[in-house]
N, C-alpha and C positions, 0 to 999 in steps of 0.2 A: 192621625193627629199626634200621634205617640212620636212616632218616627220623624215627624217635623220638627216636635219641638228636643229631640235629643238632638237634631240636627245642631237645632239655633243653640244649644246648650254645648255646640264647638266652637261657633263663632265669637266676634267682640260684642255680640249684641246679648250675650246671656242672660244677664240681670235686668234687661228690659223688659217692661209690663208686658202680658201677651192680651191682644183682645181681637175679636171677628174687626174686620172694613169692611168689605160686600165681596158679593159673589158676580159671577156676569153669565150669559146666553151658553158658555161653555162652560167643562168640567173646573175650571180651574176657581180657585179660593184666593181669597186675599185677608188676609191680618195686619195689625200693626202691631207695631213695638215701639214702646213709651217708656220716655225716664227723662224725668226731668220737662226739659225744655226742649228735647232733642225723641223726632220720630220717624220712624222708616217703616216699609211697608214690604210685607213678605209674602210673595208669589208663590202660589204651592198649585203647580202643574203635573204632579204626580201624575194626574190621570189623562194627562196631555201633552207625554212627553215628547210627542214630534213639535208641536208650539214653541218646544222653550228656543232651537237654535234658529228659526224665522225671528223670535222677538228680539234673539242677542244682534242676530244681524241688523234685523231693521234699526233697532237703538242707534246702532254707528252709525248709521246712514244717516239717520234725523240730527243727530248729533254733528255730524260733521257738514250741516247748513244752519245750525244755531237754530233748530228748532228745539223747545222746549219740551222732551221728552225725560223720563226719569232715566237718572242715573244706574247704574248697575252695584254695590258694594260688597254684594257677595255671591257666590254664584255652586251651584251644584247640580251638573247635565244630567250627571246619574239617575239620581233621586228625583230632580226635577225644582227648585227650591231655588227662588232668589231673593236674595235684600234688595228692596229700590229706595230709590228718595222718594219721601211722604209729599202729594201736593196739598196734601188737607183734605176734605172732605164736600168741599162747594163744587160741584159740578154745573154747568152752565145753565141746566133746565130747572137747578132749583131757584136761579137768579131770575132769567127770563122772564120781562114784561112787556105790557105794549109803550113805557116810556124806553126801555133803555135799550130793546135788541136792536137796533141800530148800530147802534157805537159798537156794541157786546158781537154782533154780526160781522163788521168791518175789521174789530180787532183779529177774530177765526178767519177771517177772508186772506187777513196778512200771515196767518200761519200755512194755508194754503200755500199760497204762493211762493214761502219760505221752503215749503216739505216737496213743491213739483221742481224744486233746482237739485233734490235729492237724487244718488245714483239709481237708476233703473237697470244698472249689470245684473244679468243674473237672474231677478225677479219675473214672476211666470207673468205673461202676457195677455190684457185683456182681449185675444183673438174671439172671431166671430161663435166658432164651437162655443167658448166657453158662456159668452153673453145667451146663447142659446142653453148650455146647461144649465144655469140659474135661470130665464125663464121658464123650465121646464117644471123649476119645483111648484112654481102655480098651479097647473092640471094634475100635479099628481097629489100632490099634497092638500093642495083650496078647494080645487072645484071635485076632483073622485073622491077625494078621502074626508074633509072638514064638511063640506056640502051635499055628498054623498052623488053629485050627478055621475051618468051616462053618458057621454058628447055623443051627438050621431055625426056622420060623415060629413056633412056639411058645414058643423060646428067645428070639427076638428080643421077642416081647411080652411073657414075664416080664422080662425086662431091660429093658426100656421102664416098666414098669408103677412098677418098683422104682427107678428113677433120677426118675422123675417125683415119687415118693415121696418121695425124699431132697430134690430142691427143692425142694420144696411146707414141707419141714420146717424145713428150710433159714430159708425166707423168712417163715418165723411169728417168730425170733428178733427181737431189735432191728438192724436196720438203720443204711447213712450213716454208719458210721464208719470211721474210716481203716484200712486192713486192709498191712500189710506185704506180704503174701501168701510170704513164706519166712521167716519168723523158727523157726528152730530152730536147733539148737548149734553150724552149721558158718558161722552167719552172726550169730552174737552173741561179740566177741569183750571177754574180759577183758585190762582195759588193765592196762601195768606201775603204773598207779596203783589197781589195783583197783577201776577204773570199768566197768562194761557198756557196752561199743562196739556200735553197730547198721550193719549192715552192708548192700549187696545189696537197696536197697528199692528200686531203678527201676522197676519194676513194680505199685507201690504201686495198689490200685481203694479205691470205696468199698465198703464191702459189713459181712457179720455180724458180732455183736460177738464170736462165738467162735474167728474162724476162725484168728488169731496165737495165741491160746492152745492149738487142736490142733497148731497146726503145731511150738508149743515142748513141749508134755506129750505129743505121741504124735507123737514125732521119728520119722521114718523110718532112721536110723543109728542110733538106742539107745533104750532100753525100759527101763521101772521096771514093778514091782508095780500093778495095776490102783487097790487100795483107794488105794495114795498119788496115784496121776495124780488120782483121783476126790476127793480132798480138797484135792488142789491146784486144781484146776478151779473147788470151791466155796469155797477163798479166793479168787480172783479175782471171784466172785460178789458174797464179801460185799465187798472191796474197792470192786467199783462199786457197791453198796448198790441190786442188783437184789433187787427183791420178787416172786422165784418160788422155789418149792419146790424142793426137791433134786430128783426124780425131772423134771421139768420139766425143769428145766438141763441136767444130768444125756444128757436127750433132745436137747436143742440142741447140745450140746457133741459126742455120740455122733454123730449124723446128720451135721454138719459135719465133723470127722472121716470119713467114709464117703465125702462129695462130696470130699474134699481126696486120700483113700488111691484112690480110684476111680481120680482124676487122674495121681497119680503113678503108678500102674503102667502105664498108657500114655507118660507122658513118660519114665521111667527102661528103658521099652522101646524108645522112639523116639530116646533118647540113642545104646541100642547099634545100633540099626540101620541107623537113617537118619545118624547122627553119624559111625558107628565109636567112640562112647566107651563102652566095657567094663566100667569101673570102676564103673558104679554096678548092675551085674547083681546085683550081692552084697548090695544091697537090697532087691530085690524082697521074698526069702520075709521080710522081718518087715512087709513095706509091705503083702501081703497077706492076713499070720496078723492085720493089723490091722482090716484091711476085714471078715472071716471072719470072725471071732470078733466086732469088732459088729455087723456082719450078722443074727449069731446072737440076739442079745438082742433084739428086736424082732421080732413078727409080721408086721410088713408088710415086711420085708426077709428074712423067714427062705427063702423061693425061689431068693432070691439066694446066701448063703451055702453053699443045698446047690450049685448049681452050680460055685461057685470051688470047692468042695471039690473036688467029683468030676471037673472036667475038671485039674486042680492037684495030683491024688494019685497 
């Protein structure tokens, strides 16, 4: 903290108020600096110093499709330390109700579509490996280490057979566009101008065209009605003026979803264990009533779902 703030005390932000904004899932901090009528927000990735040159680049990228991402004002690689522009403090899930995610869903859906005309040069590729690496952190982290099971032999190859399945589906969709890989409500924030802020994309891959649109319509913090996510889905559809069926999409959207909720029940397991962070345990049961239940809708995944049931009940 020392060292941060002799930092900010080189900058033109010296005489501004210091105070905590939040922290997020990684090491990294955030503060802001206040004076007056004018505030900025101070990244301090010290402890995350491979993050900072993914964020500087992904910035330009979002930026140069007029997506709403923070500005950059000051910048220090070394140390790890940056000024951004403040969007305030209203993130989408503390707005979100059942009158207005609609509108509030369709406006995130046009940022979407804005952030997939972003360059994909460069950035690492959601190839089949790696959709399989992040499935993996579910057995190692959910089901041996959170749950404490055993899989026997026959358990491990339905669960093989059925994650092979979700990739294989996975990678029929369109590919090579630019994927945020966390856009959901805790990281899309409404500005005091009524703007959509985008937030938290250093992690940006190339990968599926659906996979920003699960991570916003089947949030793992909050839930709507199936039929409305499923008509939001297929405005986003017609939006990119994709020529495929409902029930097709529908399958893209659902599977992707499945390879995303897989994932997160391993990392929201491995926050509390390997981290100590607690807070996100209170996620789990919708991150897996989510997986379950489309699990269930599909034959080639229904193996699957009985077993989250039955070792989950």
């Amino acid at each position: 903290m020392d060292r941060l703030k002799k930092w900010i005390a080189s900058t033109p932000y010296r005489d501004f108020e210091f105070s905590i904004a939040s922290a997020d899932a990684s090491f990294r901090k955030y503060y802001r600096l206040e004076k007056g009528s004018e505030s900025f927000i101070v990244m301090d990735s010290s402890l995350e110093l491979d993050s900072l040159t993914p964020f500087l680049d992904v910035t330009k990228r979002l930026l140069a499709v007029k997506v709403k991402a923070p500005k950059v004002f000051e910048q220090d690689r070394e140390q790890g330390y940056l000024i951004l522009e403040d969007f305030g403090s209203e993130d989408l899930l503390n707005v979100l109700n059942s009158k207005n995610f609609k509108a509030l869903y369709l406006n995130a859906i046009d940022e979407i579509c804005k952030m997939q005309r972003a360059s994909v040069s460069g950035l690492p590729s959601y190839n089949k490996d790696f959709l399989h690496f992040e499935m993996a952190l579910m057995k190692e982290w959910y089901l041996e280490k959170k749950l404490a099971l055993t899989l026997d032999m026959q358990t491990q190859n339905m669960l093989q057979t059925a994650l092979n399945t979700i990739a294989d589906e996975v990678l029929k969709q369109p590919q090579n566009l630019f994927v945020h890989r966390d856009f959901h409500s805790r990281n899309i924030m409404l500005t005091p101008q009524n703007e959509v802020g985008v937030i938290d994309y250093q992690d940006a891959m190339s990968g599926a065209i659906t996979y920003d649109l699960v991570s916003l319509l089947k949030d793992c913090y909050i839930t709507f009605e199936r039929e409305d996510i499923e008509s939001l889905a297929l405005a986003f559809r017609d939006k990119k003026a994709l020529e495929v069926g409902d029930a097709e999409f529908l399958k893209w959207f659902d599977f992707m979803g499945m390879q995303r909720h897989i994932k997160v029940l391993g990392i929201f397991s491995r926050l509390h264990i390997r981290d100590g962070k607690d807070g996100y345990l209170k996620d789990i049961p919708l991150t897996l009533k989510y997986t379950i239940e489309t699990a269930s809708r599909y034959k080639e995944t229904k193996a699957l779902a009985l077993f989250l049931k039955e070792v989950t009940a």
